[in-house]
C-alpha angles and dihedrals in degrees: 000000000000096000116109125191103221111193121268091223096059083061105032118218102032137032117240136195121208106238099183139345140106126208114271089020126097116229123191145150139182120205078335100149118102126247090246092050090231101111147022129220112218134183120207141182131190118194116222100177115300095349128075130189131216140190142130139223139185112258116206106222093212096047099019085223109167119216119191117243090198094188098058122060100179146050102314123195120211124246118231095263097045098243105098136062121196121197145161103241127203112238095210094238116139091257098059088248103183124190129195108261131188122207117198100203090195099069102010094238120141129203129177124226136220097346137211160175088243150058123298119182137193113342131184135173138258126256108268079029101239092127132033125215127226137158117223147172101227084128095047105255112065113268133161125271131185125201133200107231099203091049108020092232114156132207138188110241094174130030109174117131083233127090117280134182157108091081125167133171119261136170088053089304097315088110148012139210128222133146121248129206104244091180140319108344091340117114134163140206113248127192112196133192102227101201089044098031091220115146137221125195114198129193094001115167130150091278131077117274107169145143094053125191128181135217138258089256107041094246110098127047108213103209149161122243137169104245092205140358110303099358121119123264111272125194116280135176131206141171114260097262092057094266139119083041102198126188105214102170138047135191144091086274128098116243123200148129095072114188127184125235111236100257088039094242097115135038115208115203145179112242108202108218136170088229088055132292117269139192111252131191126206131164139245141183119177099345089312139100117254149177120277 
């Protein structure tokens, strides 16, 4: 198996378990864990000189059995019904250039959404899976988009001249969460409402708070945040309401892209390293570390 127990003492307030990663490879998913559980969608990329190559597979989280998804070659998210993987693919041009791809595992077929000449950047589905959501910088600046699937049909959720991503539904599909630059290094957590267009911020302090993700249940926001000036994000928690703020992971590296486990009990996240970036697992049980 590929899980690994690290120490608690090597990152101070929660155990973690490394899930996937190799030295001198990047790791990372994005609402990458399937709707059984059972296993996790991961992109990689590995640099030989100049070049770099990319792909993803689907990691089983028993096993740890890896299977090849040779269409995508970045951080795909699930769809609802498990037979579907969305990801912003990379198009191999010189700029980095990505496009939203979808993969039907069933049949093996790809097809592309809503492209551009531009950047688009971590998209997941909605939750009885009829639009994707992306954030893009067909504008310009990075803003949220959301995109039909049947008809194709595309719509602009966010508008600000500041940056603005990492944006997932929430509230069965009536909002959705992302972080938004406010100035310099400073970002915040927003919750809209997408019918009325009214806006929450949550959590918000001088500091950055970004790349939210909320529970199961609707009660607890998994976030990044920069302990102190100048450090790297580590992994927090809060009640919805911005309460009840809990650091759950140390160290010099950054922490983010925190996903939930079905049943909430477990956060999955991505650890930068210089080394490479890898996919970590802790768990949780009511805003507090536990024992898996």
């Amino acid at each position: 198996m590929l899980v690994l127990l690290i120490a608690a003492a090597a990152y101070a307030a929660c155990p973690t378990e490394q899930v996937a990663g190799m030295a001198g490879e990047n790791h990372v998913m994005f609402h990458g864990l399937s709707p059984d559980g059972h296993a996790l969608a991961v992109g990689w990329d590995k640099a030989s000189g100049a070049a770099t190559t990319r792909g993803a597979y689907l990691l089983d989280l028993k096993t740890g059995k890896r299977t090849d998804l040779p269409r995508l070659n970045n951080a795909p998210s699930f769809s609802p019904n498990g037979r579907y993987l969305v990801s912003a693919n990379y198009s191999g041009d010189r700029a980095l250039r990505t496009d939203v791809v979808e993969l039907d595992r069933r049949t093996g077929k790809a097809r592309s959404y809503a492209s551009r000449e531009s950047a688009e950047w971590l998209a997941s589905y909605s939750r009885d899976g009829k639009a994707v959501l992306f954030n893009s910088t067909r504008t310009g600046g990075s803003d949220i988009y959301e995109v039909e699937r049947a008809s194709g049909g595309l719509r602009q959720v966010t508008s600000d001249p500041r940056y603005e991503a990492h944006a997932s539904y929430i509230d069965g599909g009536r909002r959705v969460i992302f972080h938004r630059q406010t100035e310099g290094d400073n970002y915040d957590i927003v919750i809209r409402d997408l019918k009325a267009g009214a806006e929450q911020l949550v959590g918000a302090t001088a500091a950055e708070e970004a790349y939210p993700a909320m529970s199961p249940d609707g009660r607890w926001i998994a976030f990044s945040a920069v302990p102190t000036a100048g450090a790297q994000p580590n992994l927090y928690i809060m009640q919805r309401d911005g309460s009840g703020r809990t650091r759950l992971t140390e160290g010099a590296a950054k922490d983010a892209y925190a996903t939930w486990s079905r049943n909430g009990h477990a956060l999955y996240f991505v650890r930068f390293e210089e080394a490479g970036s890898r996919i970590l697992r802790l768990s949780i049980r009511g805003g507090r570390c536990s024992a898996r």
